[in-house]
C-alpha positions in Angstrom: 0.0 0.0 0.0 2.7 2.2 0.9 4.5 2.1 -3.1 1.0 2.8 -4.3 1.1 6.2 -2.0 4.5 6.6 -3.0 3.7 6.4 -6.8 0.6 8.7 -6.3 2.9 11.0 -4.3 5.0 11.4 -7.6 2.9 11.5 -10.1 1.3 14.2 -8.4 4.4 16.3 -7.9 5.2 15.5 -11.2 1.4 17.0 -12.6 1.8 19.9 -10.6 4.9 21.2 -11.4 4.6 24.4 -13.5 5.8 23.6 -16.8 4.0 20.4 -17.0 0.4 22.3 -15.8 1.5 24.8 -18.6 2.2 21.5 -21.0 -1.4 20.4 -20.1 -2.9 23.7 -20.4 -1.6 24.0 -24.0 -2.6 20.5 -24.9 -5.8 21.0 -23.7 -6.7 24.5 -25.8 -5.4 22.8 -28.8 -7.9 19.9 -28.2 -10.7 22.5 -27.7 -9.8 24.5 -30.5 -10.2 21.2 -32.8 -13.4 20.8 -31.2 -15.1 24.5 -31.6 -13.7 24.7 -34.8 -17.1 22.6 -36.6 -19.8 24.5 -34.1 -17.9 27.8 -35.1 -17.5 27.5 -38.5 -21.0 26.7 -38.8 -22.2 29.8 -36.5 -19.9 32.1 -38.1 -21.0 30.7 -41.9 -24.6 31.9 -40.7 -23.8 35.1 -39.5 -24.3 38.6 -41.3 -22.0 40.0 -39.3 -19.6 38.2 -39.4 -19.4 37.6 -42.8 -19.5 41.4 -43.7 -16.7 42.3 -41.5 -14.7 39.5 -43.5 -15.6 40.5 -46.7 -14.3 44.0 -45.5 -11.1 42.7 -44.1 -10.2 40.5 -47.6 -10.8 43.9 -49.3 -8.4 45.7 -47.0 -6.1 42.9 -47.5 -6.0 43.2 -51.0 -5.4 47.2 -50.8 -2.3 46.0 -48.3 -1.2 43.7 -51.1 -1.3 46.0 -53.7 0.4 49.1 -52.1 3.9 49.5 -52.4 5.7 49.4 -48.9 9.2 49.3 -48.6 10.7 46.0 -47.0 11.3 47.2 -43.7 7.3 49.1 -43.8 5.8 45.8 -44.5 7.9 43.8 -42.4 6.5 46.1 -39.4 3.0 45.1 -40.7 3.1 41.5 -41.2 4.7 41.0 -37.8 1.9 43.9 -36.1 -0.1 41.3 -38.3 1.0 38.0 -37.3 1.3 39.2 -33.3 -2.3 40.3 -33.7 -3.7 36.7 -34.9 -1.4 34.8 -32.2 -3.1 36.8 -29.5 -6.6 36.1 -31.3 -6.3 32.5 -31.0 -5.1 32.6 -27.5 -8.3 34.4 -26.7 -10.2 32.0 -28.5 -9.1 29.0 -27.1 -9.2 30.4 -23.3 -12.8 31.9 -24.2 -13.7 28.3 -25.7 -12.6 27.2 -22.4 -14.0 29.4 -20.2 -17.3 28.6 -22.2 -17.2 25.2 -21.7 -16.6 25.6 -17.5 -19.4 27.9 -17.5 -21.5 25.2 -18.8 -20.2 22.6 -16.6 -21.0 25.1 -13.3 -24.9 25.9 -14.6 -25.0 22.2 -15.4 -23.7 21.8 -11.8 -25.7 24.5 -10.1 -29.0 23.1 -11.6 -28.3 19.2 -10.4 -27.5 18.0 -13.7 -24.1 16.8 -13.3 -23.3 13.0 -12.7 -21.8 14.3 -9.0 
């Protein structure tokens, strides 16, 4: 009984040690964000909104594109760019995340959890 507490013991030192939480965390939002992405891609298909404010951004893409910036000028935007969509899908994931715990504490707060 005593190696099983002892192996506990470890594993649990082992799971709480920062990097490997952070390892899990990351794991986890790239799971998540493989599951949203069918539900979203639906809602976001569907919405007006949505799809208006992408039609406007591929049109101010393609004014981007075709201006003529020096090197260095659209260097500074593609990285203002590619810092901007990084940060984006951060978001996403922990809001996909937070969604899902939401629904787990109503779930919870209403009884209908398998507790």
């Amino acid at each position: 009984m005593q190696k099983k507490d002892q192996t506990t013991q470890e594993l649990f030192s082992i799971i709480t040690e920062p990097s490997t939480i952070q390892g899990i965390k990351e794991t986890l939002k790239l799971c998540m964000d493989s599951l949203k992405d069918n539900t979203l891609n639906t809602l976001l298909k569907q919405d007006a909104d949505y799809q208006t404010a992408l039609l406007e951004y591929r049109q101010a893409h393609q004014r981007y594109q075709d201006t003529d910036f020096t090197e260095s000028q659209r260097e500074v935007i593609d990285t203002l760019l590619a810092r901007k969509d990084e940060s984006e899908f951060e978001h996403t994931a922990n809001a996909y995340m937070a969604g899902l715990l939401d629904s787990y504490r109503i779930l919870r707060n209403f009884g209908l959890t398998l507790e």
